[in-house]
TORKOL-4160 file (C-alpha; in steps of 0.2 Angstrom, whole numbers, padded with zeros to 4 digits, m for minus):
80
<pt num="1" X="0306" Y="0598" Z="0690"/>
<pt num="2" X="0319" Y="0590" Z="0701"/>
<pt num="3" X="0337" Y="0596" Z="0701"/>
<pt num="4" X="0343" Y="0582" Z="0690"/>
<pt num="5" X="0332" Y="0590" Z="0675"/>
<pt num="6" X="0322" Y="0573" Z="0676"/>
<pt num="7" X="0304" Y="0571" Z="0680"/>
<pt num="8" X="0300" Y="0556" Z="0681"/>
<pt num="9" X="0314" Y="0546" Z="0682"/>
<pt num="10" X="0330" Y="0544" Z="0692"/>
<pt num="11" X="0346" Y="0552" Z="0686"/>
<pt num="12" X="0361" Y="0539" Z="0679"/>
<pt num="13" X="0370" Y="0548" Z="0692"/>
<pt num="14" X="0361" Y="0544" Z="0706"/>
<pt num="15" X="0367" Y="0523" Z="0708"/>
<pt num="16" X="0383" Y="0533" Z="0708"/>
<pt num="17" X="0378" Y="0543" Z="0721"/>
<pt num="18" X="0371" Y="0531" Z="0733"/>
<pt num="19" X="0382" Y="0517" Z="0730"/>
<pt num="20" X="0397" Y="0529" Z="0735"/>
<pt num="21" X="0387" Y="0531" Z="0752"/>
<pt num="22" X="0386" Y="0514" Z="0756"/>
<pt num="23" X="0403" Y="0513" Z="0751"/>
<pt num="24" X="0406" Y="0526" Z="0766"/>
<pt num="25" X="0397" Y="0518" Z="0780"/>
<pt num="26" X="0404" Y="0499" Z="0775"/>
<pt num="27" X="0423" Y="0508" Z="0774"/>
<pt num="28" X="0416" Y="0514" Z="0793"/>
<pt num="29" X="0410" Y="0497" Z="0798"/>
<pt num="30" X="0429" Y="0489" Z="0794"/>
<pt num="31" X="0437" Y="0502" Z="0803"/>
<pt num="32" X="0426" Y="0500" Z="0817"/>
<pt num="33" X="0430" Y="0479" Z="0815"/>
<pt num="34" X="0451" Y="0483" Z="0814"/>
<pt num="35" X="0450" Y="0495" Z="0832"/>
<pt num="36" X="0442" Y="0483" Z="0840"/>
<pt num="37" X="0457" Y="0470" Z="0834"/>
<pt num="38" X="0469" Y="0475" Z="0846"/>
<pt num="39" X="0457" Y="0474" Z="0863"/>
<pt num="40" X="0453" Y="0456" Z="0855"/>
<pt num="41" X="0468" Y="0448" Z="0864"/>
<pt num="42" X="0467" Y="0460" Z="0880"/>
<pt num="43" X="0448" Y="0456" Z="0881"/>
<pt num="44" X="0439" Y="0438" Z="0882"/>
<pt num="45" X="0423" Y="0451" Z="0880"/>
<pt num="46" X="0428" Y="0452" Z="0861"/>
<pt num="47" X="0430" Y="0437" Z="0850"/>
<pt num="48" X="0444" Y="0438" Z="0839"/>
<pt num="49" X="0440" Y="0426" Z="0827"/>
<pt num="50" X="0421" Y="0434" Z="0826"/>
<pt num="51" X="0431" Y="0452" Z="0823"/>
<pt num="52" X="0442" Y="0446" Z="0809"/>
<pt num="53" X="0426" Y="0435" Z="0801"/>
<pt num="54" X="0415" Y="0451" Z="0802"/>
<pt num="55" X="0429" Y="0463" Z="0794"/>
<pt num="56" X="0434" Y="0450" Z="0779"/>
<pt num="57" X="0416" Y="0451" Z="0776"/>
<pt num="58" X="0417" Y="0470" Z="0774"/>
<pt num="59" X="0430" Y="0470" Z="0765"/>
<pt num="60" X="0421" Y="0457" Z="0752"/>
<pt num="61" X="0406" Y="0469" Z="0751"/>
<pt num="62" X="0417" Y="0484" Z="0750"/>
<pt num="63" X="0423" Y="0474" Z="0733"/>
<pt num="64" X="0407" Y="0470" Z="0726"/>
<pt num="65" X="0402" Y="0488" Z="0729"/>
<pt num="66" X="0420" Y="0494" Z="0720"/>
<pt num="67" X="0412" Y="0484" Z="0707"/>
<pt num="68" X="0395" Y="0490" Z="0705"/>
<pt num="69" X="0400" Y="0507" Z="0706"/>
<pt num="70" X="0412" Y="0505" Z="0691"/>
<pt num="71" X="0398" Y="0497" Z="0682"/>
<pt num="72" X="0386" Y="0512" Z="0686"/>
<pt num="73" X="0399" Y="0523" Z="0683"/>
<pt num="74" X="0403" Y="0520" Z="0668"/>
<pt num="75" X="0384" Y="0518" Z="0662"/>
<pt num="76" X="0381" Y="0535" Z="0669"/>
<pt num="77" X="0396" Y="0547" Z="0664"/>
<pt num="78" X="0397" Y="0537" Z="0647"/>
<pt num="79" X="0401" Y="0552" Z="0632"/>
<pt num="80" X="0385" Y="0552" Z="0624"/>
């Protein structure tokens, strides 16, 4: 028996779980976009316009997983 008392299946949790993850390393990824911001305009090695492109699109995944994880959520912590 896994620890989530299921057998054969996944816990309603575990979306939850991983989705909050992912959440994690994306949040990582745009900070990793906004440092590099500032040496954009000191640097020709760093493309700004590449830098703000990369970090508005982690910020619309960081939205659809906002989403998703209210969706989950609320499917898995629901009061039965």
């Amino acid at each position: 028996m896994k620890l989530n008392g299921r057998l054969l299946r996944r816990s309603p949790a575990t979306p939850v779980i991983e989705l909050d993850a992912l959440a994690m390393a994306v949040a990582g990824k745009a900070a990793g976009w906004r440092a590099l911001l500032p040496v954009s305009d000191r640097d020709g090695a760093v493309d700004e316009h590449r830098l703000r492109e990369l970090l508005a699109r982690a910020e619309d995944q960081a939205g659809r997983i906002r989403d998703l994880q209210s969706h989950y959520a609320a499917d898995a912590f629901a009061a039965s």
